[in-house]
C-alpha positions in Angstrom: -24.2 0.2 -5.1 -24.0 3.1 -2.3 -21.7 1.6 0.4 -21.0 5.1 1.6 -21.3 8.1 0.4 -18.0 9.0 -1.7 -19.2 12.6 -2.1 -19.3 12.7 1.6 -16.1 10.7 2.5 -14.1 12.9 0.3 -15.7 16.3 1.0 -15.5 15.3 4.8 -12.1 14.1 4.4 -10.5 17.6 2.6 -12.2 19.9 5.0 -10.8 18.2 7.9 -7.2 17.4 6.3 -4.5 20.3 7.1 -3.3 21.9 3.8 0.7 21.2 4.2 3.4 23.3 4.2 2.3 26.7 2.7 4.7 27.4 0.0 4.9 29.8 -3.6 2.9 28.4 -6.4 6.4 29.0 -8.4 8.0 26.8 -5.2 5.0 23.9 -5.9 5.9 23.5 -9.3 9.6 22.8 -8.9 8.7 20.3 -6.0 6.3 18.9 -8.2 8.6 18.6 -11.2 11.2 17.2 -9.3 8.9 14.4 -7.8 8.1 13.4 -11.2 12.1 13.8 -12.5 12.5 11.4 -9.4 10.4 8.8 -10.5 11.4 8.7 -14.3 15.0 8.7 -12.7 14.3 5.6 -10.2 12.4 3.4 -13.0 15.5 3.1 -14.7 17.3 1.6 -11.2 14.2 -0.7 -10.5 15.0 -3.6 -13.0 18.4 -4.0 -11.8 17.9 -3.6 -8.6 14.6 -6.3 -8.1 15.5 -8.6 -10.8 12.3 -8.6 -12.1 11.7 -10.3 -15.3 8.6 -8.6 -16.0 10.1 -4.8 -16.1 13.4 -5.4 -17.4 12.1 -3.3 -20.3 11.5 -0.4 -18.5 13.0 3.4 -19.0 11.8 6.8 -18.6 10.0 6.9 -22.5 8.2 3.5 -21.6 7.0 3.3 -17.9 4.3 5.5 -19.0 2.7 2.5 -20.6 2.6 0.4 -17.5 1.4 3.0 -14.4 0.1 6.6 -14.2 2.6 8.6 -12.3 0.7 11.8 -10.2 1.9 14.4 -8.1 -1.1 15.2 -6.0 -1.6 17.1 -2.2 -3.8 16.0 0.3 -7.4 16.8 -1.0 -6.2 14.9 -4.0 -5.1 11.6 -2.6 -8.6 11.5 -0.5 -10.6 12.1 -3.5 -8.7 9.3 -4.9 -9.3 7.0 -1.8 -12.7 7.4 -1.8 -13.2 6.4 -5.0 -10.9 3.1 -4.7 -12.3 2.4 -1.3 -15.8 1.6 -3.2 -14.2 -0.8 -5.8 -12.4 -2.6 -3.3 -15.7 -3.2 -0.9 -18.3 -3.5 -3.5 -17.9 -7.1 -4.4 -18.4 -8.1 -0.8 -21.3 -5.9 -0.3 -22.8 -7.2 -4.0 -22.5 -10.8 -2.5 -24.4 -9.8 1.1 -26.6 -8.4 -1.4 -27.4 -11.9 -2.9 -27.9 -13.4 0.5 -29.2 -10.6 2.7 -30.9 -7.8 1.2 -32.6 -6.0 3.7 -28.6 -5.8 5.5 -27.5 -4.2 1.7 -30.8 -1.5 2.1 -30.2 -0.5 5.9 -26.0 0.2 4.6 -27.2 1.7 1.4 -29.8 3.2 2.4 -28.4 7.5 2.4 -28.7 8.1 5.9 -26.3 5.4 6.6 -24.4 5.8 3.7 -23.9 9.6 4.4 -22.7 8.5 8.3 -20.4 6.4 6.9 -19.0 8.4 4.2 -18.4 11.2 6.8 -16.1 8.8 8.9 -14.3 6.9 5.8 -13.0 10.9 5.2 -12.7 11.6 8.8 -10.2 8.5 8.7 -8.7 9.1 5.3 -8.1 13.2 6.5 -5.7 11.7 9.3 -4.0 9.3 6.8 -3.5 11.6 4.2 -0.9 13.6 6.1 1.3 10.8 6.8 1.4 8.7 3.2 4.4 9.5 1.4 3.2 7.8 -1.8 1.3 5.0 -2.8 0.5 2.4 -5.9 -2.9 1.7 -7.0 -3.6 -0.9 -8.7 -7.3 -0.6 -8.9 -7.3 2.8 -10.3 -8.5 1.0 -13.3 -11.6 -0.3 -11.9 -12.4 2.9 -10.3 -12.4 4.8 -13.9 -14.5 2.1 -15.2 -12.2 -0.5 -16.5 -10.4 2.7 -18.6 -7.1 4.1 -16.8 -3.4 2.5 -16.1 -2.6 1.7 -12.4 -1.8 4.9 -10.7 1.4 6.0 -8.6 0.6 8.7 -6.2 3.7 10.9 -4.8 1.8 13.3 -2.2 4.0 16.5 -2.7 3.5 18.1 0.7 4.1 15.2 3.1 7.7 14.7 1.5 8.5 18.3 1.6 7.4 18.3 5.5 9.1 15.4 6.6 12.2 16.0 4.0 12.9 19.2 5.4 11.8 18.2 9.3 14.2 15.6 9.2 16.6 18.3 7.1 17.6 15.7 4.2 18.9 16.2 1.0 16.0 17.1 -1.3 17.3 15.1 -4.4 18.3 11.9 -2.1 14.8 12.0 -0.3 12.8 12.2 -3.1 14.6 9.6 -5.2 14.5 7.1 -2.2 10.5 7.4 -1.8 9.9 7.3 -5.8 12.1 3.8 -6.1 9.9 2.6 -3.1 6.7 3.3 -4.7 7.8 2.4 -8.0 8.9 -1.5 -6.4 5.7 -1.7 -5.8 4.6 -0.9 -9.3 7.0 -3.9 -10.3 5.4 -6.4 -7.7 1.9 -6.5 -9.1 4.0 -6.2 -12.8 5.7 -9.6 -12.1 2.6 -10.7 -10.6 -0.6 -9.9 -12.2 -2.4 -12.0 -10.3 -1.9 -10.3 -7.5 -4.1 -7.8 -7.0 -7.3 -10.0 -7.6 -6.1 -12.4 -4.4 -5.8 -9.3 -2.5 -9.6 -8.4 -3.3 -10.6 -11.8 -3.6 -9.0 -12.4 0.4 -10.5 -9.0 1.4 -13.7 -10.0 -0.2 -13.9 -13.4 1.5 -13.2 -11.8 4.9 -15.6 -9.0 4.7 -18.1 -10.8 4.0 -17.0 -13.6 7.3 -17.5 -10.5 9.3 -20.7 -9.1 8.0 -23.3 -11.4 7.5 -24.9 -12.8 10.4 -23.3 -16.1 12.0 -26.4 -17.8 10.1 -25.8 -17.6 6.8 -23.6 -19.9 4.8 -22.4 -23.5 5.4 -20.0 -23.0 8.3 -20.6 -22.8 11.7 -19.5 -19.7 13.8 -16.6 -21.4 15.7 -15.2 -22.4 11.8 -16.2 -18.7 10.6 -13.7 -17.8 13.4 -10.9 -19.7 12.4 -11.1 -19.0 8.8 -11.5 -14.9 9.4 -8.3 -15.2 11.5 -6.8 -17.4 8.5 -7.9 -14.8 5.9 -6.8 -11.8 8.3 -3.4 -13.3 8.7 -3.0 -14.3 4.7 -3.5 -10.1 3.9 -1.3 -9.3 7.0 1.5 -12.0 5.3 0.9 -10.3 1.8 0.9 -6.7 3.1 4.2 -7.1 5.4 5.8 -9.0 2.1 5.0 -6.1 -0.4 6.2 -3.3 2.2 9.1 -5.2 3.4 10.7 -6.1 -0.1 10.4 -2.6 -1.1 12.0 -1.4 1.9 14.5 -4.0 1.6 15.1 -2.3 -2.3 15.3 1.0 -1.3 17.7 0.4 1.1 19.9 -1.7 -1.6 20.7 1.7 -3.6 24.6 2.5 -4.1 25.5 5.3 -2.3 26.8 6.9 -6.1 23.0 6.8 -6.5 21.6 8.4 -2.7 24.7 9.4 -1.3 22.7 10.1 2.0 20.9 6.8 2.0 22.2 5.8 5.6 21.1 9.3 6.6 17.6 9.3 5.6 17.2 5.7 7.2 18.2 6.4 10.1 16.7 9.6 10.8 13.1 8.2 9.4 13.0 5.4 11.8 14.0 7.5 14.8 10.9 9.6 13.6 8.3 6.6 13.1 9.1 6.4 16.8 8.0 9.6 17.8 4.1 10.6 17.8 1.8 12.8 19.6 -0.2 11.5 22.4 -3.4 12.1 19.8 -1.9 10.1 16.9 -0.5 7.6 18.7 -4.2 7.3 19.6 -4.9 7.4 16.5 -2.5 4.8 15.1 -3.8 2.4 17.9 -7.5 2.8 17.2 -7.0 2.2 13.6 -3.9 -0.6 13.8 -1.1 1.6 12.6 1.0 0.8 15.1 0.4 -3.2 14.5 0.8 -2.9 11.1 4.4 -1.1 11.0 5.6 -3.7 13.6 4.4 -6.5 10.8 6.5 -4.7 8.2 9.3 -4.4 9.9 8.3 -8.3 10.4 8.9 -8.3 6.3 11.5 -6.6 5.9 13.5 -9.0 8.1 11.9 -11.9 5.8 13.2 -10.8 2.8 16.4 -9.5 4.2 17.3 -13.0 5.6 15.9 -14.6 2.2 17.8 -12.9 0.0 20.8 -12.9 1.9 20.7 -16.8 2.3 19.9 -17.6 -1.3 20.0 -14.5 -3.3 17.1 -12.0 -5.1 16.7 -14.4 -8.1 15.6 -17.2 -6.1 13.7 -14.7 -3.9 11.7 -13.8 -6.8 10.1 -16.8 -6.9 7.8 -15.5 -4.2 5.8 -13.5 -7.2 5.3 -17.0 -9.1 1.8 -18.0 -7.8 -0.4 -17.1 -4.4 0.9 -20.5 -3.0 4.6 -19.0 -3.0 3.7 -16.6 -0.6 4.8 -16.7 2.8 2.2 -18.2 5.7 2.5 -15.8 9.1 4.7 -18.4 10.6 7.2 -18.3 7.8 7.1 -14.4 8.0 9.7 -14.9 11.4 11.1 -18.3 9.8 12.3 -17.8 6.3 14.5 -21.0 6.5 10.4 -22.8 6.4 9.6 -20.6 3.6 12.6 -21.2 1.5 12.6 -25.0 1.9 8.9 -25.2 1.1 9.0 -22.7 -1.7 12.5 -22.7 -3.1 13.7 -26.2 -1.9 17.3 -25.0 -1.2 19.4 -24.8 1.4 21.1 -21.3 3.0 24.3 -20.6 0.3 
């Protein structure tokens, strides 16, 4: 099913994306070398650092059986966007299909679909330049059912803000590959994760999208539940950001000696924007979502500070253990209903 035009979208996307910093081939190699290096490096810090049952057995010779690590540029994590984008939207779109198909010809149809695709790359051209990695779990259903989970390092945005903020190269690429790599162990430990994600998504999408007629619920109910499923993949997506924050902040400074450093001078920089990309970040909820993250982080902070990672972990256990909005700025709710314990 054409939802938009992925030809489009990622054509559209690298011709309006900036290249990065303009560097030797020679230069590219070593950076990309030394992302991978850093990954295989952090895998072996992960299990010991999360507690996570389900990777304890990783090192360097086996992670390669669990997730595809890349080292891509720009063009190549848009490419890869596109294609995940249409996974992740066509079971929504196949079910307004079922119940409204002359809605599923007029998006389909390659007018539309070519409009659209032109501002999904328009979109992903600004986001590109500001991801510093990412985890995919639905690589997999974007090959066909055939490839791992992929781990995307985009070389060019670490070597600009690396050497914008002038941090130790080693450090800075070490403390982004043990974030992405957390992530990587979240949807390990919880392989049921990445379907309630889609299935949430789904469920919303399709609350938005098909006329206030269709279905069994009325439109004031429609409301309440969009706002429900909104704030349940808010909750999710603060969680997973925040707890891998919280990790990469929890390395020894024998492993990232400038650890304290690179914080400090990241944050001060997610601060600062342009008057166009803080535009930008507005239009598209950037802004809203970095405030909700920060929300996590504090959540897991104040969790594992009160009753320790291992009890923590139990988060991961079942879609139920995850945190409701209001627990997100009241983890004392969260760990009596969860964990049933009391702050040690």
């Amino acid at each position: 099913m054409q939802i938009f035009n992925q030809e489009v979208a990622a054509a559209t996307g690298r011709n309006l994306v900036p290249p990065g910093p303009r560097v030797p081939a020679t230069d590219a190699i070593v950076e990309a070398e030394a992302l991978r290096a850093a990954a295989y490096q952090a895998v072996e810090h992960v299990p010991s650092l999360t507690k996570l049952t389900a990777i304890q057995h990783w090192q360097q010779a086996t992670i390669d059986d669990d997730v595809h690590v890349l080292v891509v540029d720009r063009p190549g994590w848009i490419s890869a966007n596109a294609a995940s984008l249409q996974v992740m939207l066509e079971p929504a779109f196949r079910r307004i299909g079922e119940q409204n198909e002359e809605l599923i010809k007029s998006i389909s149809s390659d007018v539309t679909a070519r409009f659209s695709g032109a501002q999904v790359g328009a979109v992903l051209a600004f986001l590109a330049t500001k991801v510093l990695g990412q985890f995919e779990p639905y690589a997999a259903r974007a090959a066909g059912g055939t490839a791992k989970p992929r781990l995307m390092l985009v070389a060019p945005n670490i070597m600009t803000i690396r050497e914008e903020l002038k941090l130790d190269p080693n450090d800075f690429r070490f403390w982004v590959a043990l974030h992405e790599l957390t992530h990587v162990a979240q949807f390990a430990q919880a392989p049921w994760l990445a379907d309630h994600i889609l299935d949430t998504a789904t469920e919303f999408l399709l609350l938005n999208l098909l006329p206030d007629t269709a279905g069994k619920l009325s439109r004031e109910e429609k409301s309440h539940r969009a706002k429900d499923l909104e704030s349940q993949l808010t909750g999710v997506m603060s969680l997973l950001e925040g707890h891998a924050n919280v990790i990469m902040d929890a390395v020894d400074r024998n492993m990232v000696p400038s650890v304290n450093v690179i914080r400090k001078r990241f944050d001060e920089r997610s601060e600062k924007h342009s008057w166009f990309g803080q535009l930008v970040r507005k239009l598209i909820g950037l802004d809203a979502k970095a405030k909700q993250y920060k929300q996590g982080q504090a959540f897991v902070s104040t969790v594992v500070e009160q009753i320790g990672i291992e009890a923590f972990n139990t988060v991961w256990a079942q879609p139920e253990n995850l945190p409701t909005k209001h627990e997100l700025t009241n983890a004392e709710a969260w760990i009596a209903r969860v964990v049933g314990q009391t702050a040690r």
